[in-house]
C-alpha positions as CSV (number, residue, x, y, z in Angstrom):
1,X,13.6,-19.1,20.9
2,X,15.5,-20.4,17.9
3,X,16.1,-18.9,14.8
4,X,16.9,-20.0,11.3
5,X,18.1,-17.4,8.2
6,X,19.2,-19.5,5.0
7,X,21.3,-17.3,2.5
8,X,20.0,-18.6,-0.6
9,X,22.0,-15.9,-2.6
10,X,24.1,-18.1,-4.6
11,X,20.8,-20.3,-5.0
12,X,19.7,-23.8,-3.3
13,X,19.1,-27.5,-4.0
14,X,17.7,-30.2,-1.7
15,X,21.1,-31.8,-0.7
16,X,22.9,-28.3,-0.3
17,X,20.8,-27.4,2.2
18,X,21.1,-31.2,3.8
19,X,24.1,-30.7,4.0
20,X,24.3,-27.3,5.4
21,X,22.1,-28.3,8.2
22,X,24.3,-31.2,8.8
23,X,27.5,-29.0,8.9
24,X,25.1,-27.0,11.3
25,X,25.1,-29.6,13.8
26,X,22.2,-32.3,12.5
27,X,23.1,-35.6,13.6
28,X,23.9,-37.5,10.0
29,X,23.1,-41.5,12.1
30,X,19.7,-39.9,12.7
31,X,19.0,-38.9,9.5
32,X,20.1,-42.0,7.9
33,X,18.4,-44.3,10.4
34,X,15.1,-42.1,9.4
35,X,15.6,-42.4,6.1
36,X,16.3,-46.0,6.8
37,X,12.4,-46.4,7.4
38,X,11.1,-45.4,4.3
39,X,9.7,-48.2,2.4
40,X,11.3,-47.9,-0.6
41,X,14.7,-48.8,-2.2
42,X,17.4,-48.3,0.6
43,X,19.3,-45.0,-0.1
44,X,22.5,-44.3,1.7
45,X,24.1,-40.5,2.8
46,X,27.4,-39.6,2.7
47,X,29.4,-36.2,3.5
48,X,32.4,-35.3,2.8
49,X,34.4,-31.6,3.3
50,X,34.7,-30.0,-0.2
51,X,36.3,-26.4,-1.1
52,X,34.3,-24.0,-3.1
53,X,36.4,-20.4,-3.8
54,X,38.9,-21.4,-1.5
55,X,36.3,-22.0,1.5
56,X,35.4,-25.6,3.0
57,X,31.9,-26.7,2.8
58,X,30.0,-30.0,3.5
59,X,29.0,-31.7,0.3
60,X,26.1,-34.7,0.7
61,X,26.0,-37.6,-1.7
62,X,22.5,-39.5,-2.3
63,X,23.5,-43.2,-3.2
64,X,20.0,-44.1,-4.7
65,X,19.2,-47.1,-7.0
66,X,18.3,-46.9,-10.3
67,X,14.0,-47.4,-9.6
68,X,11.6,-47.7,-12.7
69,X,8.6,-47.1,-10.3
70,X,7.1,-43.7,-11.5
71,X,5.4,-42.2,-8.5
72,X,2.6,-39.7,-8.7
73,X,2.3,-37.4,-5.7
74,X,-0.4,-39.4,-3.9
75,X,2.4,-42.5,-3.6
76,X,4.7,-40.1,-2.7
77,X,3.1,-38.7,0.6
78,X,2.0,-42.5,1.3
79,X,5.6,-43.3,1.1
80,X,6.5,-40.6,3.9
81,X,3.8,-41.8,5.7
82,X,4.3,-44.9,6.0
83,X,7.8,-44.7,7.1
84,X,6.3,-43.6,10.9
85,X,8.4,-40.3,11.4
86,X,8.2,-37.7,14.2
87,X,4.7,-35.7,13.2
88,X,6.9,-32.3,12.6
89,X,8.8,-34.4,10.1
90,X,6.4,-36.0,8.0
91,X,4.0,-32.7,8.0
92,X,6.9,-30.9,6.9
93,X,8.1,-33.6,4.3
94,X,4.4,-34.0,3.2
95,X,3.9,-30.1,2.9
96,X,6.8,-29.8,0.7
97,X,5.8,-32.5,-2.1
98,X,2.5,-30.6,-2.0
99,X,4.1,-27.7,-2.8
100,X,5.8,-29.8,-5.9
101,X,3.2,-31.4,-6.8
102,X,0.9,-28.2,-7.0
103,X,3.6,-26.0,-9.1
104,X,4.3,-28.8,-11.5
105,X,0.2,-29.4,-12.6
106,X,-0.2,-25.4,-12.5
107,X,2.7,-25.1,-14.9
108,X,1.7,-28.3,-16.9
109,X,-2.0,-27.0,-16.8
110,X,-3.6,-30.7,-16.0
111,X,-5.0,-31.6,-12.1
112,X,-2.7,-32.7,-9.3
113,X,-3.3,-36.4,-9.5
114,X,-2.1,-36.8,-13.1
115,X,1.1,-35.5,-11.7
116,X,4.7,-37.9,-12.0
117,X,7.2,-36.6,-11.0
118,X,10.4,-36.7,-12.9
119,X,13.7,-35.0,-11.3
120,X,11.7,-34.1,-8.2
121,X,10.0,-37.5,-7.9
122,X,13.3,-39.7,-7.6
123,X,14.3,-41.3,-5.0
124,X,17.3,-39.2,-4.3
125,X,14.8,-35.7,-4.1
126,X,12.7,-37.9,-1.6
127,X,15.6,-38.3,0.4
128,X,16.7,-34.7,0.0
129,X,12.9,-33.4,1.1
130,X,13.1,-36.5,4.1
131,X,16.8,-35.7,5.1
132,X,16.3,-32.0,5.8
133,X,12.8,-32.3,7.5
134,X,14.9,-34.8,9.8
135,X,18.0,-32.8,10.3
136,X,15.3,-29.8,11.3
137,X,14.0,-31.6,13.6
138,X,17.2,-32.7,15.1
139,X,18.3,-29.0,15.5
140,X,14.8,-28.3,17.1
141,X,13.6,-26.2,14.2
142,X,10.0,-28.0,13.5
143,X,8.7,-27.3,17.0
144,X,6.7,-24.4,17.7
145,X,7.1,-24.5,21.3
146,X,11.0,-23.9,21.0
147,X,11.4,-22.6,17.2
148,X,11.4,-18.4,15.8
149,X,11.5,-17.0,13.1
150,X,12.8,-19.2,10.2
151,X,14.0,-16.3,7.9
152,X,15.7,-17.0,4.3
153,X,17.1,-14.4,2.4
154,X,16.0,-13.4,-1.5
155,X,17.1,-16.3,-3.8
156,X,19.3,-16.1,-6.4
157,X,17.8,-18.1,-9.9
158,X,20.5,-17.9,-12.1
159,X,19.8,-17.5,-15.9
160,X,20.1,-18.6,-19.3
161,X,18.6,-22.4,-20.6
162,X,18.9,-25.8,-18.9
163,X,18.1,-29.0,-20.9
164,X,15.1,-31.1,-18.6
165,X,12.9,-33.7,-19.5
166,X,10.5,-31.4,-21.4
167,X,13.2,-29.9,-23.3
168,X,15.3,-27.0,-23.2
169,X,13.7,-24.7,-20.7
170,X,14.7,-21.0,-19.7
171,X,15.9,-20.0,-15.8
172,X,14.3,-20.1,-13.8
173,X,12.4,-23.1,-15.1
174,X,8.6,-23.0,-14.8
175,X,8.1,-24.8,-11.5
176,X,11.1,-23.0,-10.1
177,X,9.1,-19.7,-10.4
178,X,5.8,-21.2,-9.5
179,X,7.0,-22.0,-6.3
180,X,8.4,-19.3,-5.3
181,X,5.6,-17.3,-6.6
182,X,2.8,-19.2,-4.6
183,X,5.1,-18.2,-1.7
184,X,6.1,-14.3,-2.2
185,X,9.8,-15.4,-2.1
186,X,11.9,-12.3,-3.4
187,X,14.9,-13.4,-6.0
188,X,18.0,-11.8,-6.4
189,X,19.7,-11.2,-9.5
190,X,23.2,-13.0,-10.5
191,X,25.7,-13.4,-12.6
192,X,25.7,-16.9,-13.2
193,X,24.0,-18.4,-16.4
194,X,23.2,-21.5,-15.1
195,X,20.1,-22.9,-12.9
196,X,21.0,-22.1,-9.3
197,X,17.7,-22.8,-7.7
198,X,15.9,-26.3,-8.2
199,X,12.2,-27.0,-7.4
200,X,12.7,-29.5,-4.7
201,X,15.3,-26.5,-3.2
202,X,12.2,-23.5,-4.2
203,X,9.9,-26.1,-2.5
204,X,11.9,-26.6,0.7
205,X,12.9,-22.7,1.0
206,X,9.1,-22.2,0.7
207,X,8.0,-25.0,3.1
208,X,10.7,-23.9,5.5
209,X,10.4,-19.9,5.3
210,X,8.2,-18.3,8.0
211,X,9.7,-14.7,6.6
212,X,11.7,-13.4,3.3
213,X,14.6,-10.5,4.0
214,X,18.1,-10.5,6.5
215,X,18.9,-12.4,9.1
216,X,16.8,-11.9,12.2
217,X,18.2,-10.1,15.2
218,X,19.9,-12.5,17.9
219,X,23.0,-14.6,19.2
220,X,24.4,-16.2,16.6
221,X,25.0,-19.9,17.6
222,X,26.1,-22.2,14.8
223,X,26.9,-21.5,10.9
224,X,26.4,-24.6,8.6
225,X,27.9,-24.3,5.0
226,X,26.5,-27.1,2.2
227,X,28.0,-27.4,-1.8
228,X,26.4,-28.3,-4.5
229,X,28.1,-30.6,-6.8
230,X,29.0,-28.1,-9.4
231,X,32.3,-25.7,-9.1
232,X,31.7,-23.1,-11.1
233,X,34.3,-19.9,-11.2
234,X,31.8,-17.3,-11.3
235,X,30.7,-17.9,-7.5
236,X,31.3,-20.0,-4.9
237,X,28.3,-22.9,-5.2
238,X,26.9,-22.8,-1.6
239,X,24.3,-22.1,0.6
240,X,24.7,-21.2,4.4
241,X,22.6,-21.6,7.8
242,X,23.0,-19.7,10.4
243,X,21.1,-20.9,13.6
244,X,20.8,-18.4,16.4
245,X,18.9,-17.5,19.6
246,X,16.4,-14.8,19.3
247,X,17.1,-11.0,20.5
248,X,14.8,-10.3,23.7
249,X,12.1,-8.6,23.3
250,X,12.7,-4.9,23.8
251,X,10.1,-2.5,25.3
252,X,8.5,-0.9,23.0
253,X,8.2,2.7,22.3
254,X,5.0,4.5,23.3
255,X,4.5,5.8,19.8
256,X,5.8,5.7,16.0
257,X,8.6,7.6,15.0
258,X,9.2,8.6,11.3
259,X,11.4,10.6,8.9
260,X,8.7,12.4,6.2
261,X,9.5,15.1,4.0
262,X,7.6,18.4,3.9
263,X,6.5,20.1,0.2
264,X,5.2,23.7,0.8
265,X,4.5,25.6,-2.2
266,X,2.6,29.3,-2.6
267,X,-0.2,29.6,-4.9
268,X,-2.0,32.7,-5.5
269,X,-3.3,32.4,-8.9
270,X,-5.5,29.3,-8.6
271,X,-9.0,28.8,-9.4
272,X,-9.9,28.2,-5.7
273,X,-12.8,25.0,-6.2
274,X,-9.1,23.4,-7.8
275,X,-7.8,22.9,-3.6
276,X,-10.4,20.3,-2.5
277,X,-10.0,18.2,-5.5
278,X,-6.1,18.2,-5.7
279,X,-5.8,17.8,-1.5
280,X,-8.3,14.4,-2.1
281,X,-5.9,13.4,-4.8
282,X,-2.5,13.6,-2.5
283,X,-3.8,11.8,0.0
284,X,-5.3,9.0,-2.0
285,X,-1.1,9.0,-3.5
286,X,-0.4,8.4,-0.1
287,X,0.3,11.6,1.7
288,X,0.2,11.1,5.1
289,X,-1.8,14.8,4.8
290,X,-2.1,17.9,3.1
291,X,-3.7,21.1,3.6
292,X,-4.0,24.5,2.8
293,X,-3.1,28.1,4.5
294,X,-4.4,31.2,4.0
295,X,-1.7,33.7,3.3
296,X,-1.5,37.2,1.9
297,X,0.4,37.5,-1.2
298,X,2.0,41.0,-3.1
299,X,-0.2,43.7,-3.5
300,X,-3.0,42.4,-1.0
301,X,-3.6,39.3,-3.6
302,X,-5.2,36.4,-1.0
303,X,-3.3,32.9,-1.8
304,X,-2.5,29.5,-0.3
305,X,0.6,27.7,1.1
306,X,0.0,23.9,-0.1
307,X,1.9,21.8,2.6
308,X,1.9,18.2,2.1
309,X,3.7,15.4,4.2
310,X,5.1,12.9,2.2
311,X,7.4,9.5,2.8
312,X,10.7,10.1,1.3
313,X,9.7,7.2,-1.6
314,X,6.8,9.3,-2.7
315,X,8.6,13.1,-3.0
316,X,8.6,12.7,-6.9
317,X,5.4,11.6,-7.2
318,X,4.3,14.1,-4.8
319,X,5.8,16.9,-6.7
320,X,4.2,15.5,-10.2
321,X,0.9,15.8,-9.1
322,X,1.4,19.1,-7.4
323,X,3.1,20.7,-10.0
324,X,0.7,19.1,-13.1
325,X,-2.3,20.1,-10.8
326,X,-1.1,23.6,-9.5
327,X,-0.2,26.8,-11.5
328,X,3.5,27.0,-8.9
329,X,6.9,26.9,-10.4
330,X,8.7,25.7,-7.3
331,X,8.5,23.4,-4.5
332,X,10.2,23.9,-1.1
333,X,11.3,20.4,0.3
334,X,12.1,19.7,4.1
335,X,13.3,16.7,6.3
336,X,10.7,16.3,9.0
337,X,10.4,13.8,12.2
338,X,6.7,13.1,12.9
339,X,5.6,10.9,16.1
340,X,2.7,8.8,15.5
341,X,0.6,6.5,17.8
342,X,0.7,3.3,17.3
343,X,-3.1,2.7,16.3
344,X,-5.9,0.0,14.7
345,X,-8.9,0.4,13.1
346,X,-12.5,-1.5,14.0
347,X,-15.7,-1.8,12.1
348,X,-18.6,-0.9,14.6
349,X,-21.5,-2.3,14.3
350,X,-24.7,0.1,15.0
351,X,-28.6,-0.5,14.8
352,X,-28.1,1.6,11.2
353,X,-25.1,0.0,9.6
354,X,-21.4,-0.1,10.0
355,X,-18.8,2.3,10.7
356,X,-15.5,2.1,10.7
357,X,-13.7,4.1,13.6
358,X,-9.9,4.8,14.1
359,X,-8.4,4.4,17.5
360,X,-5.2,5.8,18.7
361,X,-2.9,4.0,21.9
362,X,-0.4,5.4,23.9
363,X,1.8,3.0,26.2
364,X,-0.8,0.8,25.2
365,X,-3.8,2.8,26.6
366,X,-6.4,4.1,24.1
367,X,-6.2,8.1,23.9
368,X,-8.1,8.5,20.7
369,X,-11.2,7.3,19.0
370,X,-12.0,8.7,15.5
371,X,-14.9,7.4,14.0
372,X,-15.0,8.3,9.9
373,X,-17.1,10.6,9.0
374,X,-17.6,9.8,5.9
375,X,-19.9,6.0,6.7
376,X,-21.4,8.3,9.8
377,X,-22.7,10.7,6.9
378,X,-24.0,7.9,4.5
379,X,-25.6,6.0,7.5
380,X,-27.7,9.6,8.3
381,X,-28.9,10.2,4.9
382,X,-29.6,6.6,4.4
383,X,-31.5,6.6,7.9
384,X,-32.5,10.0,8.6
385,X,-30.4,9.8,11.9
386,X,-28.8,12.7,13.2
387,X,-24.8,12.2,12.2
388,X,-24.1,13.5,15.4
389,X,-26.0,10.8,17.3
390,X,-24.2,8.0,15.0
391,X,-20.7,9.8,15.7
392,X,-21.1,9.3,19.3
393,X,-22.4,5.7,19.5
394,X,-20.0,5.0,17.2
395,X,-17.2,6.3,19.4
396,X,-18.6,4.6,22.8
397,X,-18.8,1.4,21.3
398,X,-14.9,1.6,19.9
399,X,-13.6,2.6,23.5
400,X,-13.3,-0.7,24.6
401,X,-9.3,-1.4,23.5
402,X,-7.8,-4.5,22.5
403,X,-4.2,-5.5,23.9
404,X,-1.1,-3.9,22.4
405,X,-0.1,-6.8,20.7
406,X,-3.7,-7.1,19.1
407,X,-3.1,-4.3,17.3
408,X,-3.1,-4.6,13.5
409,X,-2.2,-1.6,11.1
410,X,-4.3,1.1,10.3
411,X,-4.9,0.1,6.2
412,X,-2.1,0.4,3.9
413,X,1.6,1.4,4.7
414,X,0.6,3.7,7.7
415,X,1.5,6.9,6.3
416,X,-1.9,8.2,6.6
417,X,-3.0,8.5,9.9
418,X,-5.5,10.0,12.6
419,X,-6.4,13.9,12.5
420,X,-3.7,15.5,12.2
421,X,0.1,14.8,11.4
């Protein structure tokens, strides 16, 4: 399987990352004989080898004619449309002036069809959008049968104002942070106070991106570097592609390992009906448990040993809670390793309602099945059946397990688990 991670850190535009993907390996007669097809004023792509900080780079030039036709969206897509590209090209060319065309009426508050485009609506940004669904396809990046993860790194916006046609507008300009918005993209901070994202660039990283974060594990293949027009000393104006094969699959573990830290404090001067109420509340904080031991304090005084299992991230808040809810003056912190099976959760349904039920796998055969108490008890006293009987049914019904890779996680960030840590 291919693989695809843009580095967007220094930012992206639509014909830096043409011409990244040419410097990749995209042929450049392909793309201009697509192009070529588009029924509107002939546009012609050149590339040339630029330096930016000292290191070479592919630079792409758009030679577009002046055009006074102001397209809307809606003449936009028909234009891609009609110029009888491979499916994967036009779906992905047609996706991303969606994505344009939806950021620009959200941020201009009117409905998609009043939409002209200015900057992103030129014939040179149709190009841009068209050229680098082309070169994708030429590197075999739009079909699914062949194509992995398509990973691009958090991208880098820039700051300060830019002048546009509405005015002077801050960075990121509005669309800029609509689009990547819609799409969860993370941005990095930088130095630079200029624009170093566009929206056709947001739109194509967004189209393109099947996952935000580092490059994905395999055999690197081919590294494509593309400049912007703009050499500016604070960084090097670039963004890179890096096409790969994907790692093989490795076997996976029979269960979950994971580093948690354990706070143990000892109490012995607490109103007792306090422990229920504060255990409840460090779990809902995301403990992955907490409990309580009887211990035997100075002079025969009966106390408790609060232990709570915590991801390193949550220790502080952890500590608040226990030390705002809790008469102690210390906490004892320890590094632990805790094994966990890999596990799902299913919503039965029974003749008297629905209950969820936990179920726990090991080497991909089910060990475990937990049903929660809790819906068992409000199904009895709704019903008047015995919460024993629905516990049971409940768990025969849940025994039948799905495939490993079926599995989806337990609710939220799996710190909490089945019974027991």
């Amino acid at each position: 399987m291919k693989t695809l991670w843009v580095d967007a850190g220094n930012g992206a535009a639509g014909d830096m990352l043409l011409a990244a993907l040419l410097d990749a390996g995209a042929d450049l007669e392909a793309v201009r004989a697509g192009l070529a097809r588009l029924p509107v004023e002939r546009v012609e792509v050149t590339v040339e080898q630029v330096h930016r900080h000292g290191f070479r780079a592919a630079a792409v030039t758009i030679d577009a004619p002046a055009s006074h036709v102001h397209r809307g969206l809606g003449d936009v897509i028909e234009v891609i449309r009609a110029a009888d590209l491979p499916a994967a090209v036009t779906e992905f060319a047609v996706a991303t002036f969606g994505r344009l065309g939806q950021a620009e009426a959200r941020v201009h508050g009117v409905d998609v069809d009043a939409i002209h485009f200015h900057e992103v609506g030129a014939l040179d940004a149709i190009a841009d959008v068209v050229g680098c669904a082309l070169a994708l396809d030429q590197l075999g990046l739009l079909d699914p049968a062949t194509v992995g993860p398509r990973v691009v790194s958090p991208v880098a916006v820039g700051s300060g104002t830019i002048n546009a046609a509405h005015g002077r507008l801050p960075v990121p300009p509005p669309a800029v942070a609509e689009l990547l918005a819609q799409a969860a993209a993370p941005v990095a901070a930088h130095p630079a106070q200029r624009e170093l994202c566009t929206p056709t660039g947001a739109a194509l990283l967004a189209t393109l991106a099947t996952d935000w974060g580092p490059m994905p594990a395999g055999r690197l293949r081919a590294v494509g570097v593309g400049a912007g027009r703009a050499d500016p000393p604070s960084h090097p104006n670039v963004v890179r592609v890096l096409l790969g094969d994907a790692a093989a699959a490795a076997t996976p573990e029979p269960w979950r390992e994971e580093q948690l830290v354990q706070l143990e404090t000892t109490v012995d001067d607490l109103d007792p009906r306090i422990w229920p109420d504060l255990l409840a509340q460090l779990r809902a904080a995301g403990a992955a448990d907490a409990w309580c031991t009887p211990a035997l304090m100075r002079k025969g005084r009966p106390g408790q040993v609060l232990t709570v299992l915590v991801s390193p991230e949550q220790v502080d808040l952890a500590c608040r809670i226990v030390f705002e809810q809790t008469t102690t003056l210390g906490v004892r912190l320890q590094p632990v390793a805790r094994r966990a099976l890999r596990r799902d959760q299913v919503s039965v349904a029974l003749p008297q309602g629905t209950v969820r039920v936990k179920r726990g796998y090991l080497d991909g055969t089910l060990v475990t099945v937990q049903p929660e108490y809790d819906d068992a008890l409000a199904l009895a006293t709704e019903t008047g059946t015995p919460v024993a009987e629905l516990l049971d049914a409940a768990r025969t019904q849940a025994a039948a397990p799905p495939q490993l890779d079926e599995l989806r996680p337990c609710g939220g960030p799996q710190l909490g688990g089945l019974s027991g840590a």
